[in-house]
N, C-alpha and C positions, 0 to 999 in steps of 0.2 A: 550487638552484632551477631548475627548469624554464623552457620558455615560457609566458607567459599568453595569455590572448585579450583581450579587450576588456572582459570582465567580469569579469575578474582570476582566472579560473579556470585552474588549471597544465591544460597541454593531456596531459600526459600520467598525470594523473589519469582521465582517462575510460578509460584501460587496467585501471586497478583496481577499477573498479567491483564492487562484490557484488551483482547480480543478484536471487541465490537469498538475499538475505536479505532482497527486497522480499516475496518470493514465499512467505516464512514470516507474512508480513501475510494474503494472500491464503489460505491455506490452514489460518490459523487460524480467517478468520471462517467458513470453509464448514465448518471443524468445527464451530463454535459452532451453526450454523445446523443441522448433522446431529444435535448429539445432543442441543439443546436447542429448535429447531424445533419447530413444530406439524404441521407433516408428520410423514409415514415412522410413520403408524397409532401412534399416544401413546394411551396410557390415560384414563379417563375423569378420575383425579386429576393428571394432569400438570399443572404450572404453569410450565412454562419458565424464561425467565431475567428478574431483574430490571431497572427500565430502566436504571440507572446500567452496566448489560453490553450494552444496544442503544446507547447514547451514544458505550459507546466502540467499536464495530463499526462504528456512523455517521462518529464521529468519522476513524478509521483509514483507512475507504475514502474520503472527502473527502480528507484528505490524501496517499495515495497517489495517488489521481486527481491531484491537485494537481502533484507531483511529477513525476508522470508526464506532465503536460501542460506545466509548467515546461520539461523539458527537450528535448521536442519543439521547444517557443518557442526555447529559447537554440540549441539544435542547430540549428534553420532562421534563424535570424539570424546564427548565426557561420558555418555551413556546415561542420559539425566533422562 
């Protein structure tokens, strides 16, 4: 085992981070958004998606923001 910090995180975990697998969050919902959107000229019968598929786009980006704002916090608190 590594070193930890103070919130027991091995410090040299943050070398392996996967990045681009946050970023498959991201560029799913802008799919969702591209091909089942009300935008980008839809037909008069289009009905897009149902909400239990807005729930989870909502849901997804709340907790990647979360995430993403968590480790800002911890980053600026242990100075990593």
């Amino acid at each position: 085992m590594g070193k930890r910090n103070k919130y027991g995180i091995e410090k040299k975990a943050r070398n392996q981070e996967k990045p681009w697998m946050l970023n498959q969050i991201v560029v799913g919902i802008a799919e969702l958004r591209n091909s089942y959107g009300s935008g980008h000229g839809k037909g008069k019968g289009f009905s897009g998606l149902t909400p239990h598929h807005a729930r989870l786009a909502v849901g997804s980006t709340f907790n990647l923001v979360n995430l993403l704002w968590e480790t800002y916090e911890l980053k600026k608190a242990c100075k990593l």
